[in-house]
Structures are given as C-alpha cells and as structure tokens.
C-alpha positions in Angstrom: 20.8 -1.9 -21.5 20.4 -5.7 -23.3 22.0 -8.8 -22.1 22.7 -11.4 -23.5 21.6 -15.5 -22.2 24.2 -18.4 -22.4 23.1 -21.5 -23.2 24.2 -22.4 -19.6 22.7 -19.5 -17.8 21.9 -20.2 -14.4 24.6 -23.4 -14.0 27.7 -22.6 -11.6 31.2 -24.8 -11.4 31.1 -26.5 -8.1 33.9 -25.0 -6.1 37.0 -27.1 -4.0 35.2 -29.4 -2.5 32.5 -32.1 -1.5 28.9 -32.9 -0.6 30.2 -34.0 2.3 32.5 -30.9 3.2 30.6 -27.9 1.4 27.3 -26.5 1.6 26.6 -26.6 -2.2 22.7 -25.5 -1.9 24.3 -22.2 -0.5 25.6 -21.7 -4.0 24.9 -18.4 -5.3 22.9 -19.2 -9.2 23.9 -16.8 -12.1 21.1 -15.4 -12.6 20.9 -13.4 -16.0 18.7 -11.3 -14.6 18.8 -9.1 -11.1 17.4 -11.2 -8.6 15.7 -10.9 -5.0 17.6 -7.5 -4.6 14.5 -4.6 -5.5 14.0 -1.8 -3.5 11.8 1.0 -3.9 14.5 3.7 -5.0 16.1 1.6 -7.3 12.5 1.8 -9.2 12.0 5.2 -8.7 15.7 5.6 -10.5 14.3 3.6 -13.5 11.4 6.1 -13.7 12.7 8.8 -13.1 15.0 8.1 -16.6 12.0 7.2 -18.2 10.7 10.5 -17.4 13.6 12.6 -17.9 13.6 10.9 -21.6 10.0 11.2 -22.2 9.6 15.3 -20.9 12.5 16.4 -23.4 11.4 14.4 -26.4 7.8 14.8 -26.5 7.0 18.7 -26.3 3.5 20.1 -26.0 3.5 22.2 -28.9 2.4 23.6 -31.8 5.0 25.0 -34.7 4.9 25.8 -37.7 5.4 23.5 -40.5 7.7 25.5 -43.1 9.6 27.4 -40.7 9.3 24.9 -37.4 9.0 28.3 -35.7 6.2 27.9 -32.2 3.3 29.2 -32.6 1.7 30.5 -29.2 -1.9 31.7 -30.5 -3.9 28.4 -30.0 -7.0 30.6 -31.1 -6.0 31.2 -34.5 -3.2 29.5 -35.3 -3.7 28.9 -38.8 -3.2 26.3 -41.9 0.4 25.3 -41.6 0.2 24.5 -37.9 1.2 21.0 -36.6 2.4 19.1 -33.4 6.2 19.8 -32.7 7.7 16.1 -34.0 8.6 14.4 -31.0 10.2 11.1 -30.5 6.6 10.0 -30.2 3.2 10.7 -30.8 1.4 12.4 -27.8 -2.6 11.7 -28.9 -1.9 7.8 -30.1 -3.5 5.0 -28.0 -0.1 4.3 -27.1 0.5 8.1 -25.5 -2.9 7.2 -23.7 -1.2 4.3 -21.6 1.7 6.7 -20.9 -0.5 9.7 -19.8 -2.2 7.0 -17.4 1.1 5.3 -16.5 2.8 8.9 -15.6 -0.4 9.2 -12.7 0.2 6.2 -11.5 4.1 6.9 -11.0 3.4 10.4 -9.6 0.8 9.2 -7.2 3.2 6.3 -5.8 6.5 8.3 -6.0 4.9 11.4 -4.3 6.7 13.2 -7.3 4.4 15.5 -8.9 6.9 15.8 -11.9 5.0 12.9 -13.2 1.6 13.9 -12.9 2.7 17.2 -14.4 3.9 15.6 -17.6 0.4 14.4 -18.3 -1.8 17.8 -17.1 0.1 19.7 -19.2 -0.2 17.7 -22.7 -3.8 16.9 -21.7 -4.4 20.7 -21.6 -2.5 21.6 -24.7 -4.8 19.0 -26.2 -7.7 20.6 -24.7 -6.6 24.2 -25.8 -6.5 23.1 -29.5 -9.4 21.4 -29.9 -12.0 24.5 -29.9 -10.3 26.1 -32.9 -10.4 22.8 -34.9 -13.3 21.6 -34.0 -14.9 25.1 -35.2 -12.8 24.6 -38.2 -13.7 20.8 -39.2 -17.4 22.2 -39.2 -17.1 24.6 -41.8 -14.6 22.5 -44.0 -15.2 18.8 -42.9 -11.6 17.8 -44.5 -9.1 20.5 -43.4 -6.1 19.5 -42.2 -6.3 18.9 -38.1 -3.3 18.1 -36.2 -6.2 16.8 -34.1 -8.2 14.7 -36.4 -7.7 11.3 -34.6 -9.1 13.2 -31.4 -11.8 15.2 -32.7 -12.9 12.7 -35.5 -12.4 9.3 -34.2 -12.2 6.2 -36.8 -11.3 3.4 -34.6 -11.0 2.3 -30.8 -7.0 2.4 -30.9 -8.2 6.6 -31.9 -10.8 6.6 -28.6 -10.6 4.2 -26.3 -6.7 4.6 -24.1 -6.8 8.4 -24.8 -10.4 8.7 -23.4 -9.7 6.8 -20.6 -6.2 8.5 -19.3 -8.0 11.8 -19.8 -11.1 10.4 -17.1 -8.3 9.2 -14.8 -7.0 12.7 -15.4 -10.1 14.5 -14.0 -10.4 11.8 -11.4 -7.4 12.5 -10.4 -7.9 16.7 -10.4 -6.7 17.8 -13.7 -7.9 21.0 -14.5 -7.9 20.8 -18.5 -11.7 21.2 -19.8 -12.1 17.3 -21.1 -15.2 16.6 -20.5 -15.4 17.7 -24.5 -13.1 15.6 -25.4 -14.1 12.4 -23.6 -17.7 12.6 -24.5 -16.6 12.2 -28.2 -15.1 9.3 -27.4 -17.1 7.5 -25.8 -20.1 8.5 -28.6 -17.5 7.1 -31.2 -16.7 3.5 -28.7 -20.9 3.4 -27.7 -22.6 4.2 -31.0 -20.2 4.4 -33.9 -17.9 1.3 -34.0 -18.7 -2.1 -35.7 -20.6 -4.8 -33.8 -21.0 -8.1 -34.2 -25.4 -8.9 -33.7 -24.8 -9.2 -29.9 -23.2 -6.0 -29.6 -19.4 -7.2 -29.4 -17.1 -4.8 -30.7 -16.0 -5.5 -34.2 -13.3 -4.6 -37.2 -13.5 -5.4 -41.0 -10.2 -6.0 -41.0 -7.9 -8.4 -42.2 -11.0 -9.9 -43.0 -15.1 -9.1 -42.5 -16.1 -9.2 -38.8 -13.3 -9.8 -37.2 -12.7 -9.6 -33.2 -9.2 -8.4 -32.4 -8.0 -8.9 -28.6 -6.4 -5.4 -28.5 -9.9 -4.2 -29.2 -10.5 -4.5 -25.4 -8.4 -2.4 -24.0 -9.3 0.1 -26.7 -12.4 0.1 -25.1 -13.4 -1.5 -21.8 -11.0 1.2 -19.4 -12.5 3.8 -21.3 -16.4 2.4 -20.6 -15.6 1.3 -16.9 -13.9 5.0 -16.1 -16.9 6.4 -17.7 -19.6 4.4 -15.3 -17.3 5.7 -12.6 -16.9 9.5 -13.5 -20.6 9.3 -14.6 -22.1 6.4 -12.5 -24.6 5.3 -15.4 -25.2 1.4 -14.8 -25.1 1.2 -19.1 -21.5 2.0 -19.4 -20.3 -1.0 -16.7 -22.4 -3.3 -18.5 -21.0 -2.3 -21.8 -17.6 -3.4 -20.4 -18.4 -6.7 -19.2 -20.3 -7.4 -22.2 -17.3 -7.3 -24.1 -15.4 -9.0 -21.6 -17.4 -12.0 -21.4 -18.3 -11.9 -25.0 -14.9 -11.8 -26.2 -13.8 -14.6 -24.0 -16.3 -16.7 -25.1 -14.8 -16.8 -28.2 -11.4 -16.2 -27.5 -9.9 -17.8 -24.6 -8.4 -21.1 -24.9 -8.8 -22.6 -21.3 -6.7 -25.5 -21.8 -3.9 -22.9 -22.1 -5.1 -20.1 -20.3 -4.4 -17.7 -23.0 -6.0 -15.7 -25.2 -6.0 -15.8 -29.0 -4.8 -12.6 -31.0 -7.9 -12.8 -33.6 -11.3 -14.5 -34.5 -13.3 -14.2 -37.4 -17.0 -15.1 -38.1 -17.1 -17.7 -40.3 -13.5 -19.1 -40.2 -13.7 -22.7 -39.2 -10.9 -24.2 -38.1 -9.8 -21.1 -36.8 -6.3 -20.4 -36.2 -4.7 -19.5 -32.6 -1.6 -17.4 -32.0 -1.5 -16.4 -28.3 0.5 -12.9 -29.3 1.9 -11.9 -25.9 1.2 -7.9 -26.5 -2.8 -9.0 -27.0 -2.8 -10.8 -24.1 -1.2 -7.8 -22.0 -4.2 -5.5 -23.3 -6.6 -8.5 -22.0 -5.4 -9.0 -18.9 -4.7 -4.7 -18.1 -8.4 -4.5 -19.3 -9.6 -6.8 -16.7 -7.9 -5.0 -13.8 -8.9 -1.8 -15.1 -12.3 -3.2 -15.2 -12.4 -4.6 -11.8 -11.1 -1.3 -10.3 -13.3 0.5 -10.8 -16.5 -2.2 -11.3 -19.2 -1.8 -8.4 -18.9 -5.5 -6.9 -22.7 -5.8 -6.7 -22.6 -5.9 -10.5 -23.7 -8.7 -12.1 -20.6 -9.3 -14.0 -18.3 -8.8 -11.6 -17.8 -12.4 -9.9 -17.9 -13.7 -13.7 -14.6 -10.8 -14.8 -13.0 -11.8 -12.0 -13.0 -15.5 -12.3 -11.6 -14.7 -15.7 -8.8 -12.7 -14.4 -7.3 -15.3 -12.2 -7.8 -18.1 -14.8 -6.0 -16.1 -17.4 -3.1 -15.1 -15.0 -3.0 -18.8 -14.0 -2.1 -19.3 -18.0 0.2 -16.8 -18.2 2.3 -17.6 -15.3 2.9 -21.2 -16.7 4.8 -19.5 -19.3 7.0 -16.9 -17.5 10.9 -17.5 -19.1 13.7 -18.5 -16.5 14.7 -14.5 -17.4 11.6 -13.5 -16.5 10.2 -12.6 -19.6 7.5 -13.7 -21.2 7.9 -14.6 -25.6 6.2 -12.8 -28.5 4.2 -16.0 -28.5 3.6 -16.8 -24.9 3.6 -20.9 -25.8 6.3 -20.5 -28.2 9.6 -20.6 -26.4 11.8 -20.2 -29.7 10.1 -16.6 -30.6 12.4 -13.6 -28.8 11.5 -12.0 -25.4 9.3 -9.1 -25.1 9.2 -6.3 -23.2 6.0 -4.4 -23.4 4.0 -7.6 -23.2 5.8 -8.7 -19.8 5.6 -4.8 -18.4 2.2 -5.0 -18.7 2.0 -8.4 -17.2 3.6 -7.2 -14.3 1.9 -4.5 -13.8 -1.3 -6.0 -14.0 -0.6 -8.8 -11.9 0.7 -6.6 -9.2 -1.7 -4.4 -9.1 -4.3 -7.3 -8.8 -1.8 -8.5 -5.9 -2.6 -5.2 -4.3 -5.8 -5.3 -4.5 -6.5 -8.6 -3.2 -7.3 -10.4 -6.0 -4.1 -12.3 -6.7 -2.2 -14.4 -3.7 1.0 -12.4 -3.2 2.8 -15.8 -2.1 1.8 -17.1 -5.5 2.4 -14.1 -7.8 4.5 -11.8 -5.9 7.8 -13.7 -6.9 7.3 -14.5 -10.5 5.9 -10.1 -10.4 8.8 -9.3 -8.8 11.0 -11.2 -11.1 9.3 -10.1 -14.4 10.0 -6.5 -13.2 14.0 -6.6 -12.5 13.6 -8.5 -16.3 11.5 -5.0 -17.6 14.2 -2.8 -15.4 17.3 -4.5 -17.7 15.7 -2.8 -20.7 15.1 0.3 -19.6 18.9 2.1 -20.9 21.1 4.7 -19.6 19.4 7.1 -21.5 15.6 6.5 -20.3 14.7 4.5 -23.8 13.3 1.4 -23.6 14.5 -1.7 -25.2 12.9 -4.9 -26.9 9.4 -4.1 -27.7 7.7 -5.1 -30.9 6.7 -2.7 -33.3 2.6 -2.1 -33.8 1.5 -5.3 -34.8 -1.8 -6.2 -37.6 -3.3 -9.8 -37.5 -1.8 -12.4 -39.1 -2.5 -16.8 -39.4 0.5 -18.0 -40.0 3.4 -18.1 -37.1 6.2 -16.4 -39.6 4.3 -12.8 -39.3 4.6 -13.0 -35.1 8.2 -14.5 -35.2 9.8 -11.7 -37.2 7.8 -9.0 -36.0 10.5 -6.4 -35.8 11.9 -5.4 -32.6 12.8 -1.1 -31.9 13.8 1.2 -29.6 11.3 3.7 -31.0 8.4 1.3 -30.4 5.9 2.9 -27.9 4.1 0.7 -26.4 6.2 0.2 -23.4 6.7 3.1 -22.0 3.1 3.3 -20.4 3.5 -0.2 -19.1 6.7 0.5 -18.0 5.5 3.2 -15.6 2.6 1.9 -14.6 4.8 -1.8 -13.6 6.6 0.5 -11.4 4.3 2.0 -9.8 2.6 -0.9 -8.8 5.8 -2.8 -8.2 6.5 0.1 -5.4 3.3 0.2 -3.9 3.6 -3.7 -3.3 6.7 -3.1 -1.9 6.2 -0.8 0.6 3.2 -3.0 2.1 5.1 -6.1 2.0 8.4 -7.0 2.8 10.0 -10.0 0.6 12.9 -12.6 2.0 14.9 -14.7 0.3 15.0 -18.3 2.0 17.2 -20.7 0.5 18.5 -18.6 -1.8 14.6 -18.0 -3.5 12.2 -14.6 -3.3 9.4 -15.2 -1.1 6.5 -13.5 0.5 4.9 -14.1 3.8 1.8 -13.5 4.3 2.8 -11.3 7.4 
C-alpha cells in the first residue's frame, strides 16, 4: 500500500477556539505516516505477508525446460534442467539478504516457518551442486543452473549468498555447505580485483574502480567466516576493507558515503546513493557482531559506524524515509535503502552501540514508513531497481522504481526482526504527543 504526501502534510486547522481557552499543543499532527502506535504483532503481521508471498513464489525446484514438468532426480537430472522461474531469483546476492533476513525473523518471532524457508532452498542448492560441479569439470561451459554458485565472477555472485549460508550452519542447518562456502570465500580472498593495498576492486564503469556495494558483497561473508572458522586473517580481511574503503570514500562533512571512486579521477564526483549507503552501514554491524573486540580494528569500525549513522540521521524525511540521494531532498523515497537503515540502526541500538533515546525514535519511525509499503499481498513497494555507477545526478534521479525489485525483501525482514527484539526490551511513550525512550 502507497500514500500519497500533501504539500501540507503534518499542518492541522485550529479548531473553535483560543490560546487562551484550548490546549492547542494537545493537537493530534497528521502524520502521513503511522506514528508512536507499533507493537510487536502488528510486525509480525507485516512478516508474516511477506513470508506468505515469498514461500508461494519462489519454489525450490528443479523442472524441466521444454515441458516445465519437476524433475525429482537431483543426481542425474540432465541437459534441459533449470530452476522453476519464480517471482525472484533464489541464488542472487539479493536472495542471500533474504535467506539471512528469514533467520533473523524466525529466531525473533519464535516461528520456525521462517527459518524453514531458508533450510530448505539452502539444501536444494546444496543437493544440486555435486552433479554440476562433476559436470562443469568434464565440460567447463555446460549449461549450470548453478553457475553463479559454483563458478563465481563477482562479489554480488559470493559474498551475501556465502554469508547467509554461514549464518545458516551457525544457526543448525543441516544442508552440507561447507562446499559451497569455501568456494566463496576462495573467489572473495584470492580471485577478485585489488587495488595494490589489497582493497577490493571492479574494472568497471571504468579501470579500478571501488564500488560501495562491494562491501557488503564481501565483509559479512569474511567476518562470518573468522567466526565459523576463527582464523585471525579473515577478521582482518574485513576491516581492511572497511577502513580502506572509507578512507577514500566517506565524506565526513556529510557523514555519508560516496556510491563510486576511481583511481585516477580527480575531481572526483560524489553521489551519496542511499541503497550504497545501506550496504555500508549493514556491513559495519555485521562486522562488529561478530568481530572479537580485542581486534585491532575494532575501536576504529566502530567509530565509523556511529559517525556514519550520525550522517544519515541528519537526513531522515519528515515521512520517515530516507531519498534515493540521501542529501537530495527532490529525488523520490526509497524503501530498501531506509529498511536497511533501520535495521541496521536497530540492531546497533540492541547491541549497545547506538543510544536508544537518540536513535530509537527516528528507527521506530523509519519502520512504520517501511511497513506502509509492504501491500496486502506480501509485495513490497518503492524500491529501485539494481543500480550500475553513474557521475551525473540524472542516472540516480530516474532510476526506475518496481514492485519486482528485490532488494527489499531481506531488509525488510531483517528491520523487523530487529524492530521486535527492541521492542520487547524497551517500552516506548509518547510525551507531548512525540515517541520517546527512557532509558529505564
């Protein structure tokens, strides 16, 4: 469900009456979005759609191709096999954030229809990959439904995928994995660009190019691996890139991140995409979750954390949005960019890294804004499609908007789960008609 913003939201028509003889800060605003009225079930409700949606329209399978009949043999089942078409893709770095975001929901809803959803595509995943990886041997280029898994050729292939299915395992998944995650983290370690100090690289749009979304394809899947494995070298790995990538692109005037930087390119173009700075600032609380705090870095990542979310709460819309631009107020709201903001801001709240009396309101807010866009039927609403690198503002501002866009649905779930476990540890009041959080 959309809404829609008059250019008068939030003013009200004084009613019969005076200063003198009415109580006018007692007004009730009009708030365009739901405000100071969350409760834990009405979360669980927006999950739960989200779920319902996602588990009919995304089937493990395998069919195939000419007659779209199921094929059951997973040990022979043949040339013209594929993935059932879903509604989405279930092995895209997208899918990875949604496989992550269903154990989250299932571990804070105590509903283990969630954490189903993802055991059972990570196993069908599993179950295929001995046949193709046996068959990409002999024939290097036959066709694979699985090639993107078994044959990585970028971090948005590895790095959200490898790190749902570590979370998996963590988490007691029984779906032989390990296979599978070691590849990825061979292709993120030893077979992606780097720049000469190791930072992870593209040669695209142009020659050595840094993208922001680059983190998140990568760090998570690095810091789950140091914890699964407890090797030193995969932590440093992740704050390496951190830091490095900061270094080059965080403005901290703004508090925000640049989308891209290339070598070379002098002056260099900022555009502070909001979806870039979701992946930065998830990365970072991934990171720190899971970071040993006698590390080195972690002081350093931290730090970094609170300065970004410092930037990014400047920018927060009255509707509790943030803009495909964060500092652009004239580009159009977004949703996946503020579900990820507030789940990563309330799960840093929950962990004690964020003051809740600072950044529980504006969390809390930017999650009844996320809920508006989830619809009746478990879709949700106004997220940008996948998005290249561009240097001129035109390519962020018409970016186009659709339904079938999935990159919120991870965020989405994991905002909610986060959004309830705050919840149930701290009660919220409203106090002169505005959210606020005591510290007791």
């Amino acid at each position: 469900m959309s809404f829609c913003i008059s250019p008068y939201a939030g003013a009200q028509t004084a009613p019969q009456g005076t200063d003198s003889t009415t109580p006018l800060h007692l007004l009730q605003p009009d708030y365009p979005t739901p405000y100071g009225k969350t409760t834990v079930d009405d979360i669980t409700k927006v999950l739960q759609r989200v779920y319902t949606y996602l588990e009919a329209t995304t089937p493990p399978e395998l069919v195939d191709k000419q007659t779209g009949q199921e094929i059951k043999n997973y040990k022979n089942p043949g040339d013209n096999a594929i993935l059932k078409p879903g509604d989405y893709r279930l092995i895209s770095y997208e899918w990875g954030v949604t496989y992550a975001g269903m154990l989250s929901a299932g571990e804070a809803t105590g509903d283990s229809r969630f954490t189903e959803y993802t055991a059972r595509r990570l196993k069908f995943i599993a179950s295929l990959a001995p046949y193709y990886w046996a068959r990409m041997k002999v024939k290097a280029l036959a066709e694979s439904p699985l090639r993107s898994v078994l044959e990585p050729h970028a971090l948005d292939d590895a790095g959200a995928m490898c790190a749902a299915m570590i979370k998996a395992e963590r988490a007691g998944v029984k779906a032989n994995l390990e296979p599978l995650i070691n590849n990825y983290i061979d292709y993120i370690s030893n077979k992606q660009l780097r720049l000469s100090g190791g930072t992870l690289a593209r040669n695209r749009p142009l020659p050595n190019t840094l993208w922001l979304d680059d983190l998140f394809m990568s760090v998570p899947a690095l810091a789950q691996m140091g914890k699964l494995t407890g090797e030193r070298r995969y932590y440093d790995d992740a704050v390496k890139q951190v830091l490095q990538f900061s270094e080059r692109m965080f403005n901290k005037e703004k508090g925000l991140y640049m989308h891209g930087w290339v070598q070379g390119m002098e002056p260099h173009p900022q555009f502070h995409w909001a979806r870039a700075n979701g992946w930065a600032v998830m990365t970072m609380v991934e990171l720190l979750d899971v970071l040993p705090k006698d590390h080195p870095g972690y002081n350093k990542v931290m730090t970094q954390l609170q300065a970004h979310v410092k930037g990014l709460a400047a920018y927060q819309s009255g509707e509790g949005f943030w803009h495909q631009l964060v500092d652009r107020n004239d580009t159009y709201l977004e949703t996946s960019a503020t579900a990820i903001y507030t789940y990563a801001i309330t799960r840093a709240i929950n962990r004690g890294w964020l003051d809740k009396q600072a950044y529980g309101p504006m969390a809390l807010l930017a999650w009844n804004a996320v809920a508006t866009k989830v619809n009746d039927k478990g879709q949700v609403e106004g997220t940008c499609v996948g998005t290249g690198m561009g240097f001129d503002p035109a390519f962020y501002f018409y970016r186009p908007v659709n339904v079938y866009a999935a990159h919120s649905y991870g965020p989405v779930l994991l905002a909610g789960a986060e959004m309830i476990n705050l919840l149930k540890g701290n009660k919220y009041k409203i106090n002169d008609s505005s959210v606020q959080f005591p510290s007791r």
